[in-house]
C-alpha beads as a LAMMPS data file, in Angstrom:
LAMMPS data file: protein, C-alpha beads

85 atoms
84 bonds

1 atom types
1 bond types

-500.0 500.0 xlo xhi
-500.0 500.0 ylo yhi
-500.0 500.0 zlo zhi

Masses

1 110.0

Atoms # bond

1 1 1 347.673 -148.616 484.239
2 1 1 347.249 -146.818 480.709
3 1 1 351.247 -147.005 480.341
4 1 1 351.645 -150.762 480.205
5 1 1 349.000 -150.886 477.593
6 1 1 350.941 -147.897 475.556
7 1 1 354.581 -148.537 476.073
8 1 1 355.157 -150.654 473.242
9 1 1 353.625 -147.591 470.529
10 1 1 356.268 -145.176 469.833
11 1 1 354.567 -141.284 469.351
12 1 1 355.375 -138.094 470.394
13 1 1 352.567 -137.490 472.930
14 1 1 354.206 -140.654 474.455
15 1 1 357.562 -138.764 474.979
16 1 1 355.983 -135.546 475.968
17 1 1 353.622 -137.622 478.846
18 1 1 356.735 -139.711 479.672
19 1 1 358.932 -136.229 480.435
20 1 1 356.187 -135.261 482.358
21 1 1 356.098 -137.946 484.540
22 1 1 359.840 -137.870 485.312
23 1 1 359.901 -133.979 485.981
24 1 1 357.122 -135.036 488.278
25 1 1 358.345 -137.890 489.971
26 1 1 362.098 -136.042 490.282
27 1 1 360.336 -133.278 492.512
28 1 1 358.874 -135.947 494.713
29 1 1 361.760 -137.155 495.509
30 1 1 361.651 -140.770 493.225
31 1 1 364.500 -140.553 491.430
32 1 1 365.046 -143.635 490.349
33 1 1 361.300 -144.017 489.047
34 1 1 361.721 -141.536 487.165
35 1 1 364.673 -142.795 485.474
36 1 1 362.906 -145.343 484.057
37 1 1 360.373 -142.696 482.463
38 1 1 363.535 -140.748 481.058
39 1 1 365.252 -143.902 479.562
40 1 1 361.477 -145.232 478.386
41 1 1 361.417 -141.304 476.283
42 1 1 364.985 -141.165 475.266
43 1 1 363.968 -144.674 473.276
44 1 1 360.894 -143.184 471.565
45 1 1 362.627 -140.633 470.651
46 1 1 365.264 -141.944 469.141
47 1 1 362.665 -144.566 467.193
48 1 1 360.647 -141.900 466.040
49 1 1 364.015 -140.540 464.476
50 1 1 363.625 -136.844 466.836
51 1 1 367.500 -136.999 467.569
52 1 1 370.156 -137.883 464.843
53 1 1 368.349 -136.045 461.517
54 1 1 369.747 -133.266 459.356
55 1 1 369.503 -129.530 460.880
56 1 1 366.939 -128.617 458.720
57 1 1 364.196 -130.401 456.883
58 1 1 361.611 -128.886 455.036
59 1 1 357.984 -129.554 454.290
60 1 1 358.653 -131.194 451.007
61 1 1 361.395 -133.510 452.696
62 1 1 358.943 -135.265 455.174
63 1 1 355.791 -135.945 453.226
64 1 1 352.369 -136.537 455.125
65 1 1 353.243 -134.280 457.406
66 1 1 351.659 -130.752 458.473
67 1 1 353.722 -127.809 459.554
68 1 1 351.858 -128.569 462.951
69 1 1 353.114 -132.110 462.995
70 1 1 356.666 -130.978 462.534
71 1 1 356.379 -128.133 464.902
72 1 1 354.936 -130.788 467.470
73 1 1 357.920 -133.003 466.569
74 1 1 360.299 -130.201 466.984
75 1 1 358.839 -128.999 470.438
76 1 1 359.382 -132.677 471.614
77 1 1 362.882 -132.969 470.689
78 1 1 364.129 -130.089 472.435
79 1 1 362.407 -130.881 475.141
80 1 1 363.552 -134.251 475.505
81 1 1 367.054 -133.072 474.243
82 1 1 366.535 -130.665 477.617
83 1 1 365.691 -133.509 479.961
84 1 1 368.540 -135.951 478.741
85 1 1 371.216 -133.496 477.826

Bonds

1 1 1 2
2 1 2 3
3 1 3 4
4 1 4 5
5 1 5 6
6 1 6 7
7 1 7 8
8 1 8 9
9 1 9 10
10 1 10 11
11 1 11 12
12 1 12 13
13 1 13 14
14 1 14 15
15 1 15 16
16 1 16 17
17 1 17 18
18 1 18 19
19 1 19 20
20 1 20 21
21 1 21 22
22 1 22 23
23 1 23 24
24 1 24 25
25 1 25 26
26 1 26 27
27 1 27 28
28 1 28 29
29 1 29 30
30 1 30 31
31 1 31 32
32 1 32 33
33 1 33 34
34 1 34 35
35 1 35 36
36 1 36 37
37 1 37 38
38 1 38 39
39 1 39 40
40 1 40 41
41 1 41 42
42 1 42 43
43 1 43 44
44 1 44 45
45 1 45 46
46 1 46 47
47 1 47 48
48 1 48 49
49 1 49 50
50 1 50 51
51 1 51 52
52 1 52 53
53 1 53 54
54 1 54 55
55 1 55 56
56 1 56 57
57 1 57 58
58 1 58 59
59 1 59 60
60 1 60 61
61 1 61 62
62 1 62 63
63 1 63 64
64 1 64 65
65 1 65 66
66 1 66 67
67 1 67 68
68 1 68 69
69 1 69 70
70 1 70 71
71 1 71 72
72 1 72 73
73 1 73 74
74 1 74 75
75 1 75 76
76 1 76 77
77 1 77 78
78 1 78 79
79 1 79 80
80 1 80 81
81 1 81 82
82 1 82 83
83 1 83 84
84 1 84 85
């Protein structure tokens, strides 16, 4: 499986696919499957520093980045903050 070859490589299309799979494997009825998925995304997300920044940060306060990078980053962190909230 892709996932045991990926875990250890924090990103934000990790946490994205990883909220995927536990909305998907809460609807089937796997609960605690998909706990591990949850707890796996909750990690990256904290690593990649999603949860626990200032409000706001600008452009020229996270250089390297594109304004699609950081709207990708802030899509993922409400939608993780969704899940795990």
């Amino acid at each position: 499986m892709l996932w045991s070859v990926e875990k250890d490589v924090d990103s934000i299309t990790a946490v994205a696919g990883l909220l995927l799979l536990y909305s998907s494997n809460g609807c089937q009825g796997q609960a605690e499957k998909g706990s591990m998925y949850i707890n796996e995304a909750s990690r990256m997300a904290k690593n990649l520093g999603l949860f626990g920044v200032r409000d706001r940060l600008g452009l020229q306060e996270m250089p390297g980045y594109t304004r699609e990078d950081l709207q990708a980053m802030a899509h993922t962190a409400w939608g993780a903050f969704g899940c795990i909230a």
